[in-house]
Structure formats: structure tokens, C-alpha cells
C-alpha positions as CSV (number, residue, x, y, z in Angstrom):
1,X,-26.1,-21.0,11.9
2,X,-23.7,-23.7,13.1
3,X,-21.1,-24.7,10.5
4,X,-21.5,-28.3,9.3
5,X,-17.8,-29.4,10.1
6,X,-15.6,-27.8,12.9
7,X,-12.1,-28.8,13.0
8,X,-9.1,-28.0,15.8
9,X,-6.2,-26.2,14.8
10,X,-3.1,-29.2,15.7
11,X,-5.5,-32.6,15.0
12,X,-5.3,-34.9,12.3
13,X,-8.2,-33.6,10.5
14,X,-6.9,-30.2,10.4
15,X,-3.8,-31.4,9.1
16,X,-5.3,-33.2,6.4
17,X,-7.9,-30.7,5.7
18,X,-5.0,-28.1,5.0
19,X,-2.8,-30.7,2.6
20,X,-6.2,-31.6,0.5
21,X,-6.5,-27.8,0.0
22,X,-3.1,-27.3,-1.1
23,X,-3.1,-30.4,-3.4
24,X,-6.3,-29.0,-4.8
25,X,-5.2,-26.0,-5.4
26,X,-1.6,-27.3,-6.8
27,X,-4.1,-29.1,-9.4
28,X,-6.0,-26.5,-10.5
29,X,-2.8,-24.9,-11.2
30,X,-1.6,-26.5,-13.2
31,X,-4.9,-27.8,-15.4
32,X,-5.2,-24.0,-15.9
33,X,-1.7,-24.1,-17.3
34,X,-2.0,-26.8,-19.6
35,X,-5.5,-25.8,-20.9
36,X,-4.8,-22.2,-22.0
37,X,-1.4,-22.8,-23.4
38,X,-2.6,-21.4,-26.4
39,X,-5.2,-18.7,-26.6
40,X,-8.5,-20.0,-25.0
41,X,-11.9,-18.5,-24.2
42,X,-14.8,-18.7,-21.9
43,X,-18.2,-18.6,-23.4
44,X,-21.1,-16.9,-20.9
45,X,-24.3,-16.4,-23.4
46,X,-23.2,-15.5,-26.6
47,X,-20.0,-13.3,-25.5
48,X,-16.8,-15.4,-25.6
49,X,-13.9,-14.0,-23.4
50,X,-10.2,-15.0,-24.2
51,X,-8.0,-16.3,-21.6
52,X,-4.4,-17.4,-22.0
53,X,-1.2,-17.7,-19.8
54,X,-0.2,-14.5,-21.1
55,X,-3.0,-12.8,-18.8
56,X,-2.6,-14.9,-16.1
57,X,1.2,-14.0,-16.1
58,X,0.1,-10.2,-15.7
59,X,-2.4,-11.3,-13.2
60,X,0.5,-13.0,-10.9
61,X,2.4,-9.6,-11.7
62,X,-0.3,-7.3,-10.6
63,X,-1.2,-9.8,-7.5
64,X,1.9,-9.0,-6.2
65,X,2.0,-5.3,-6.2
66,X,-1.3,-5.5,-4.8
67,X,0.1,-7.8,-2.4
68,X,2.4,-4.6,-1.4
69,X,-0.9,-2.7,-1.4
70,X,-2.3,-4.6,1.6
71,X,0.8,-4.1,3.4
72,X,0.7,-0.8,3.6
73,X,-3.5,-0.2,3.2
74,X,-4.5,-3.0,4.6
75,X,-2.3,-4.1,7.3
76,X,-0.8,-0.5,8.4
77,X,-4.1,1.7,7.3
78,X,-1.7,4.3,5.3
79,X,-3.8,5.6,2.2
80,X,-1.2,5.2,-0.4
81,X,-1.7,5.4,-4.2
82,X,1.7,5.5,-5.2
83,X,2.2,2.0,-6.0
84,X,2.5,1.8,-10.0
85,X,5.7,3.9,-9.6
86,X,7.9,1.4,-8.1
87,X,5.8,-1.2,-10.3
88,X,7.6,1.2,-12.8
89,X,10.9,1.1,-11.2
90,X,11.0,-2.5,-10.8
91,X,10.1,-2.9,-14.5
92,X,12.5,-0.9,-16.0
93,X,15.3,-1.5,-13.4
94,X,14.7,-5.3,-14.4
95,X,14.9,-4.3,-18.5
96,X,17.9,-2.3,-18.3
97,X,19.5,-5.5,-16.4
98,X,18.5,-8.1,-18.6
99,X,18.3,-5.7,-22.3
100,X,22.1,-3.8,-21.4
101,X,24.0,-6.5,-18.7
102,X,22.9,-9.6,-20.0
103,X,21.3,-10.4,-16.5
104,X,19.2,-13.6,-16.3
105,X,15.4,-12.5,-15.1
106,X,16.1,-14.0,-11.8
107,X,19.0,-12.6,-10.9
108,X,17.6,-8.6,-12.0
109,X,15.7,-9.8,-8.4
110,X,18.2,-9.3,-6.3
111,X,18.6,-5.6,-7.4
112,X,15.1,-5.0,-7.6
113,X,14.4,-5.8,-4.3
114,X,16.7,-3.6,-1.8
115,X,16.1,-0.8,-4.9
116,X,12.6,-0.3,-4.5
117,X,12.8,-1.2,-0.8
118,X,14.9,1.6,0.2
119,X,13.3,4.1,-2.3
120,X,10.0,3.0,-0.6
121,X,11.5,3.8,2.5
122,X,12.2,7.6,1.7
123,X,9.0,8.2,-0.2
124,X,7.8,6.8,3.0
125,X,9.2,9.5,5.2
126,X,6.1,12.0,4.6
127,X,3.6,10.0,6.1
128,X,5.5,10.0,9.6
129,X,3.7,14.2,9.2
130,X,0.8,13.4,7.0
131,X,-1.6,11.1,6.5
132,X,-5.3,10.5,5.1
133,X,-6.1,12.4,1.8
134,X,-3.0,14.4,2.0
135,X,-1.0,11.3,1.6
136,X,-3.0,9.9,-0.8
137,X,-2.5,13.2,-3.0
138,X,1.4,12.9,-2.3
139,X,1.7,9.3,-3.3
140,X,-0.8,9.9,-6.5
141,X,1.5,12.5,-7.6
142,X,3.9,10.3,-6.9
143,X,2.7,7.8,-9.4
144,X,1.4,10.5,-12.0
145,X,4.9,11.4,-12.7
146,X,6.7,8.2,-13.2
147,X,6.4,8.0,-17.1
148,X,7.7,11.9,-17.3
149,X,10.9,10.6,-15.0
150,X,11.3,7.8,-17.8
151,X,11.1,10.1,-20.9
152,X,13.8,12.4,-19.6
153,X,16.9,12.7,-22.1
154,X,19.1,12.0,-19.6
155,X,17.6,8.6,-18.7
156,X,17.0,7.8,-22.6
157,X,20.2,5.2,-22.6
158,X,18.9,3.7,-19.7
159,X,14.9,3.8,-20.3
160,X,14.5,3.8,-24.2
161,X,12.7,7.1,-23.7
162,X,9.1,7.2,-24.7
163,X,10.2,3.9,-27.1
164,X,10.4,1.9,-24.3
165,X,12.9,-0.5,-23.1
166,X,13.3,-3.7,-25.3
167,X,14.4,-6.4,-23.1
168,X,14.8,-9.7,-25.8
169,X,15.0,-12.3,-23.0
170,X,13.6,-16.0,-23.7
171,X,13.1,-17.6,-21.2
172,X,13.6,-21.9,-22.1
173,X,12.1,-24.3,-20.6
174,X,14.1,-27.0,-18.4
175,X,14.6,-30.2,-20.0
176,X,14.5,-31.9,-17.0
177,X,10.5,-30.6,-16.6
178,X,8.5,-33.1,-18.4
179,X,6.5,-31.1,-19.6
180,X,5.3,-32.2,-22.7
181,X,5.1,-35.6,-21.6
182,X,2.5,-34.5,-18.8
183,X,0.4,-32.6,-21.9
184,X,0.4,-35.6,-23.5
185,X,-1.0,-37.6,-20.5
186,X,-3.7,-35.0,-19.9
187,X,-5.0,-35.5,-23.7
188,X,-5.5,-38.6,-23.1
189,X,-7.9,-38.2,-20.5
190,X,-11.5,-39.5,-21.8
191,X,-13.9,-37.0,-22.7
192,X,-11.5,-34.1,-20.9
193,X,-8.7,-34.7,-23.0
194,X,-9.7,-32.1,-25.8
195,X,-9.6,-29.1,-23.6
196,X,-5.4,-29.7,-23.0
197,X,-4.7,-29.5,-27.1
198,X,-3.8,-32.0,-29.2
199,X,-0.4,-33.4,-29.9
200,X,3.0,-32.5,-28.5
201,X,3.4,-28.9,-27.0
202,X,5.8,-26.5,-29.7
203,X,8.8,-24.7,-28.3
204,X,7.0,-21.5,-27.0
205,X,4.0,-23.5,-25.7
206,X,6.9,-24.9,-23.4
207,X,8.1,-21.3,-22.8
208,X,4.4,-20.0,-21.6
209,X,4.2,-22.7,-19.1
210,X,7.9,-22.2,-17.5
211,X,6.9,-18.5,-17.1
212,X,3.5,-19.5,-15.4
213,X,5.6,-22.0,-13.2
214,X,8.5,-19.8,-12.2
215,X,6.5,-16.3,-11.9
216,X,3.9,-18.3,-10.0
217,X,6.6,-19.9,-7.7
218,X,8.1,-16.4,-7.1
219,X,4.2,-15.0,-6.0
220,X,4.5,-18.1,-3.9
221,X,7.3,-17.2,-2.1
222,X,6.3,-13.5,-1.8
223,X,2.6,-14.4,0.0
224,X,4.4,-16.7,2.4
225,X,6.5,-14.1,3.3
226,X,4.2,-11.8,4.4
227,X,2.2,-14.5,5.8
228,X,5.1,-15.1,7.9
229,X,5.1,-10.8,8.5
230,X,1.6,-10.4,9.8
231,X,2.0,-13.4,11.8
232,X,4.9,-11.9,13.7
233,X,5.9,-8.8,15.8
234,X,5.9,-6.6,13.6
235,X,3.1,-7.7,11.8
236,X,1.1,-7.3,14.9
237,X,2.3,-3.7,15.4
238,X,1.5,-2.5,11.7
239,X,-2.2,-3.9,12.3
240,X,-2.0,-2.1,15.9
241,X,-1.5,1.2,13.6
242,X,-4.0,0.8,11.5
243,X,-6.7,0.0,14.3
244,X,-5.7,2.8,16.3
245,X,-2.3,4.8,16.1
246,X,-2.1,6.7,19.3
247,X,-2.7,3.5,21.2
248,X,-0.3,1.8,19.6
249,X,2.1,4.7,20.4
250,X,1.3,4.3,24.0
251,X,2.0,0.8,24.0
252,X,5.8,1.1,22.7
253,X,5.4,0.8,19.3
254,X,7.5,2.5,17.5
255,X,5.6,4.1,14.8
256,X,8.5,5.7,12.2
257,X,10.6,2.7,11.7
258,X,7.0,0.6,11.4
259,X,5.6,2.7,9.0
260,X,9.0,3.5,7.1
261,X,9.6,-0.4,7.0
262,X,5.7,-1.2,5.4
263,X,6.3,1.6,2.8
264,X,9.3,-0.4,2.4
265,X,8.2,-3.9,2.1
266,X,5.1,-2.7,-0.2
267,X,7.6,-1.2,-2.8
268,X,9.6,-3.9,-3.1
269,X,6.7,-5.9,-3.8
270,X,5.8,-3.8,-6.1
271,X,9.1,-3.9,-7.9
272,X,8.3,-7.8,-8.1
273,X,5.5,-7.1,-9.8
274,X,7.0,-4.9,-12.3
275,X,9.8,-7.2,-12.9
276,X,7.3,-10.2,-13.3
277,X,5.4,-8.2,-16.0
278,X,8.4,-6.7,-18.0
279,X,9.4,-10.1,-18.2
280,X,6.2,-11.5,-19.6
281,X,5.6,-8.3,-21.8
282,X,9.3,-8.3,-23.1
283,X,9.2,-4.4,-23.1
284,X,8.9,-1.7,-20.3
285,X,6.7,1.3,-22.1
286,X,5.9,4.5,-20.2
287,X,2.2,4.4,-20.4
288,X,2.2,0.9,-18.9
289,X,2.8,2.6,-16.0
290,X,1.2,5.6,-15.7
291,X,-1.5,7.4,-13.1
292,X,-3.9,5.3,-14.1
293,X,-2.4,1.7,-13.2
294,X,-2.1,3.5,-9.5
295,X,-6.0,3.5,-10.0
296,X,-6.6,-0.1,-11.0
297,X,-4.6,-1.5,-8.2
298,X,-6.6,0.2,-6.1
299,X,-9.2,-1.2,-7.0
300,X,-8.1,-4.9,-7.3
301,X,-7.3,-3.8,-3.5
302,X,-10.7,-2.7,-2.9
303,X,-12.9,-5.6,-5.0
304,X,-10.3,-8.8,-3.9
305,X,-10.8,-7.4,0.0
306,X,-8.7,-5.1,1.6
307,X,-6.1,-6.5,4.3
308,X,-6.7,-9.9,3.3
309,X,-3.6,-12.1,1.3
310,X,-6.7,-13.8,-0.6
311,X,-7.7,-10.3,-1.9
312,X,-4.4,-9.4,-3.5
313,X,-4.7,-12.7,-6.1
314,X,-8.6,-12.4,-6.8
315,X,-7.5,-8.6,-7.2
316,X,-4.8,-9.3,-9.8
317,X,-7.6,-11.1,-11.5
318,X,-10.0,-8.7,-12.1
319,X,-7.1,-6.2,-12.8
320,X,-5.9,-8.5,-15.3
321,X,-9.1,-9.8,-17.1
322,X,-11.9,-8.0,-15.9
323,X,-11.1,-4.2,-18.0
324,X,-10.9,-6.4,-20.8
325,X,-13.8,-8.6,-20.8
326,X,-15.9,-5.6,-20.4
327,X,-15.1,-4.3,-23.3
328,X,-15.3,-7.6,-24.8
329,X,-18.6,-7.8,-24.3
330,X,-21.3,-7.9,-27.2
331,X,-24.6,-8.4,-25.7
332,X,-26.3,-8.5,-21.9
333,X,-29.9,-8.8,-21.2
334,X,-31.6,-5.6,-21.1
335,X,-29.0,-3.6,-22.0
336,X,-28.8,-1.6,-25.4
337,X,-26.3,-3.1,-27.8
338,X,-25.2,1.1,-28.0
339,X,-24.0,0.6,-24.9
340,X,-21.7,-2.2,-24.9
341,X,-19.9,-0.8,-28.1
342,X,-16.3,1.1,-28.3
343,X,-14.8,3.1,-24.9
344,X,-18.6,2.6,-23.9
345,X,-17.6,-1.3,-22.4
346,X,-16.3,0.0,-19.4
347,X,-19.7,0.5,-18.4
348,X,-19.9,-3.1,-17.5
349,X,-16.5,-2.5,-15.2
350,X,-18.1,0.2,-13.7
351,X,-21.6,-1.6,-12.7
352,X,-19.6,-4.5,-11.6
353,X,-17.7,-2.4,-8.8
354,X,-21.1,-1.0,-7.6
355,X,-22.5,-3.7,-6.8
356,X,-19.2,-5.3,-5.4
357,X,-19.0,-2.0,-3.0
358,X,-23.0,-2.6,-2.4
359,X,-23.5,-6.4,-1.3
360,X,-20.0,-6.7,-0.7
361,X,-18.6,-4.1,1.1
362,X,-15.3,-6.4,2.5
363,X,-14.2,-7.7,-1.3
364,X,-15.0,-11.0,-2.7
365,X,-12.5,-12.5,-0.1
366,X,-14.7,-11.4,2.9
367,X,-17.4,-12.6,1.3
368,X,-15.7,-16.2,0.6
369,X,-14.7,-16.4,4.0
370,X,-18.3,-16.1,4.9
371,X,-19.2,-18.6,3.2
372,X,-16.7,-20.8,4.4
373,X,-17.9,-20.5,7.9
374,X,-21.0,-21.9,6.8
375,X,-19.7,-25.5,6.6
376,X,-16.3,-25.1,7.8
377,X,-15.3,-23.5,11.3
378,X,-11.9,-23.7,12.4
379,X,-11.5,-23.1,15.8
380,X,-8.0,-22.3,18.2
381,X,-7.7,-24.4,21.3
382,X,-5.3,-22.1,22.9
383,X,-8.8,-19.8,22.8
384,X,-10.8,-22.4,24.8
């Protein structure tokens, strides 16, 4: 089937198909972040599912880790699991800094970054011997022991112990952001208005939406990054990897310093993450970060579309509000109400990934992209 409109990467139409994208998807933004403010919900039948910037905070925050995810899954082919114990590290490393040093969030960055980057890198070391399942096992128990490394006596002054880490940062909104006056603006919208609140925004309303601006600003910054990393060299070699190692081998690639430097690059990713969602949390707890977190990115990996940059946001998603929902649920055509009541709500969760893996076996990404190609095709001349 031919796509309806074919553009050429370099014209004017290209150009201007890319900045209509962006501005669409700059507006969306921040509608979304003016509309659920406050606590909102989505109606589907009779169930109503909340959704506020407090869950799209830890959706950015889990996007990003699972950013690191496709880095080393997706782009290098490395089974790792191990991801929630740097999302761990990054957490707590950025508590201690704000709770203990009086750090400002962004500045805890600037540790959390080479930190979890160089641990990555020696946790990385083993799969220059191993790899497949056996790395998978190594990084799991990797991640299954993270909230015993926290609740060590030694470490209590530094972690809270199995208290947690208070951190008791605010963040406050610039004055120079209009914000309130572009709330205002949006209420007045006919007929649309009512979905953006009514009257001026209260001091922590302002609070939410700097720390939907600024995390989103840093997940930003952290996709065009890697966009920039699969574009280049190295990029190229990590996918050579994953397609076929000894090949790549053969061809010069140097295969310890590219894996080593993936492991790296997805940990400090991870501690991103981690900082992002101590920071919209306000405490790093143990059992935020256990085993089963490892689990879930996973499968935001898995459901968004593994080695795709698109498949890390739409898996921080359904990481964030997905679990949830399900056990929000109430009612669903023929199923027993039994069903859908207490622990019982992850059923939904669990249907939902079946039929993901089954009629979309590349993520929701792939199957996006698809769909694109219907009406869109872009095509390279430096292929003709």
C-alpha cells in the first residue's frame, strides 16, 4: 500500500513537517499540564481512572531509566535486569544531597551522573564472560539486593534505614514563568475552558507544573542525547553487537570498552530516573526500589517497543498508570465483578500484556510506526 504523502529528508516540506510535530507536541504538553494540575480522571464506561502531574512526574522518571534500558537491551542486545538498583542509587544518592548538604535538586545531577556511570561500568564487567540468561540472573540479583544494601546499620545516617530518606526540598516556581497568567488565558477558552480549573492557580499548583516543566526538560535533554548516541560511531557499533557480535568483532569493534560504556550510559540514566522520582516523591524508601521495579521496567521496555526512543516514554506510561488503573477498575464486559476486586485487578495488567506480546509483538511503538507509513513515508535521498 503506497503511503498517501512522501516527503524527502532536506526539502521544505520535511522541514516543516518536523516543526508542526514538535509544536504539536510542545502543545499537548503543556494542555496536559495545565488540565491535571489538580487531581483529574478519565472516565471509560463506568470506571473513572485518576490522572494527575504527580503520575506523569514518575512516568518521566521511569521513561528515563527505561531510556537506559534500551541502551543496553535494545541497542547493545545485553539481557540486563539490573536496572532499578542504580534507579536506587540515583535516588538515594540525590536524598542524601539535597536532605544532609542542602544541595539544590539540580545540582545532586552532577553527582548522580559519573556515580552511577562508573558503578555501571564495573557491574558491567561480567558480561565481557557471560551473557544471555546468566546475565540476566547476575543483574536480577543485582537488583534484588539493593533495598538490603540500604537497610544496613552502617549506611542508616546516610539512607534513613528501612525509614527511608526524607528529602524536604520544594521546589518554587520562577516568577518570571507566567504561569498563572497562561491558566488563566486557557480558562477562558469557550466551551474548553472548564477542563483547565477555575480561577488563579494556588502556590503548590505552581510547584506541580515547574516540576512537570523542569523534570520534562531534563527527559528532554537525556533522549536527545542518545539520539545523538545511536546516530554516531558508537551508536553504530553497540547495534553492530546486538545484530551479531562476532561480526562485529571481526570488523574492529572493540567489544569490552562498547559494552562497558552502554552498561555505563544505561546506569546513569537510570540514576536520572531515580533522582527525578525522589524528587517528586520527597522520600527514597527501600521497597520503592526493590526486585520487583527491575520487573516493571522490563516490561515498559517490552510493551513501549524494545530499541526504539518512542518505546521508553509510552513504557514510562504504562509503568506509571497502567498497574494502577487495573486495579482501579470496577466493571468490564463479561468479566465477573469477583474478578476485578482486591490484589485480583492485576488481572487486567496481565491480559493487557498478552495481547500486546500477541498482535503486537514489536511494542506499541512498532506498531505506531506502522501506521505512520500508511500516510506518511519518509524517504533518504542519499539512498536513491
Amino acid at each position: 500500500m503506497k503511503a498517501r504523502f512522501t516527503l524527502t529528508k532536506g526539502s521544505t516540506q520535511y522541514r516543516n513537517y518536523r516543526i508542526s510535530v514538535w509544536a504539536l507536541l510542545i502543545l499537548i504538553f503543556l494542555l496536559i499540564g495545565f488540565a491535571f494540575v489538580d487531581v483529574g480522571s478519565i472516565s471509560i464506561g463506568s470506571n473513572k481512572y485518576n490522572l494527575s502531574l504527580i503520575r506523569l512526574n514518575k512516568a518521566i522518571a521511569y521513561g528515563v531509566a527505561i531510556l537506559g534500558l534500551q541502551v543496553v537491551v535494545g541497542y547493545t542486545g545485553q539481557i540486563a535486569l539490573g536496572q532499578s538498583f542504580f534507579f536506587g542509587m540515583g535516588a538515594y544518592i540525590a536524598a542524601w544531597l539535597v536532605a544532609d548538604h542542602s544541595w539544590p535538586f539540580l545540582l545532586t545531577l552532577l553527582v548522580v551522573v559519573p556515580s552511577c556511570f562508573l558503578a555501571g561500568m564495573i557491574f558491567g564487567l561480567p558480561a565481557l564472560r557471560i551473557k544471555g540468561l546468566y546475565l540476566a540472573l547476575l543483574t536480577f540479583g543485582l537488583a534484588s539486593i539493593f533495598p538490603t544494601i540500604v537497610k544496613l546499620d552502617s549506611l542508616n545516617v546516610y539512607t534513613g534505614g528501612a525509614n527511608g530518606k526524607l528529602t524536604g526540598y520544594k521546589f518554587k516556581a520562577p516568577s518570571w514563568i507566567p504561569l498563572d497568567e497562561i491558566a488563566q488565558m486557557l480558562q477562558n477558552i469557550p466551551l474548553l475552558g472548564p477542563f483547565f480549573g477555575d480561577g488563579p492557580l494556588s502556590n503548590r499548583e505552581e510547584s506541580r507544573l515547574w516540576k512537570y516543566m523542569l523534570f520534562a526538560i531534563i527527559a528532554t535533554i537525556c533522549f536527545w542525547l542518545i539520539s545523538n548516541l545511536i546516530k554516531s560511531r558508537p551508536g553504530r557499533a553497540m547495534r553492530a553487537i546486538r545484530d551479531n557480535e562476532t561480526s562485529a568483532a571481526v570488523s574492529g569493534i572493540n567489544l569490552a570498552l562498547t559494552k562497558t560504556i552502554s552498561f555505563g550510559v544505561a546506569s546513569a540514566l537510570g540514576g536520572i530516573g531515580g533522582a527525578i522520582y525522589v524528587a517528586e516523591v520527597g522520600i527514597a524508601s527501600p521497597d520503592d526500589f526493590s526486585s520487583l521495579v527491575a520487573i516493571y521496567l522490563i516490561v515498559g521496555l517490552v510493551v513501549g517497543g524494545v530499541g526504539t526512543l518512542e518505546g521508553a516514554i509510552i513504557g514510562g506510561l504504562v509503568y506509571a498508570l497502567i498497574p494502577d488503573w487495573a486495579s482501579s477498575t470496577q466493571s468490564v464486559a463479561f468479566v465477573p465483578e469477583r474478578w476485578l476486586q482486591g490484589p485480583t485487578g492485576s488481572l487486567i495488567l496481565g491480559i493487557l500484556l498478552i495481547l500486546l506480546t500477541l498482535f503486537m509483538p514489536g511494542g506499541i511503538s512498532t506498531a505506531l510506526k506502522k501506521t505512520k507509513k500508511k500516510y506518511i513515508q519518509i524517504q533518504n535521498p542519499s539512498l536513491k
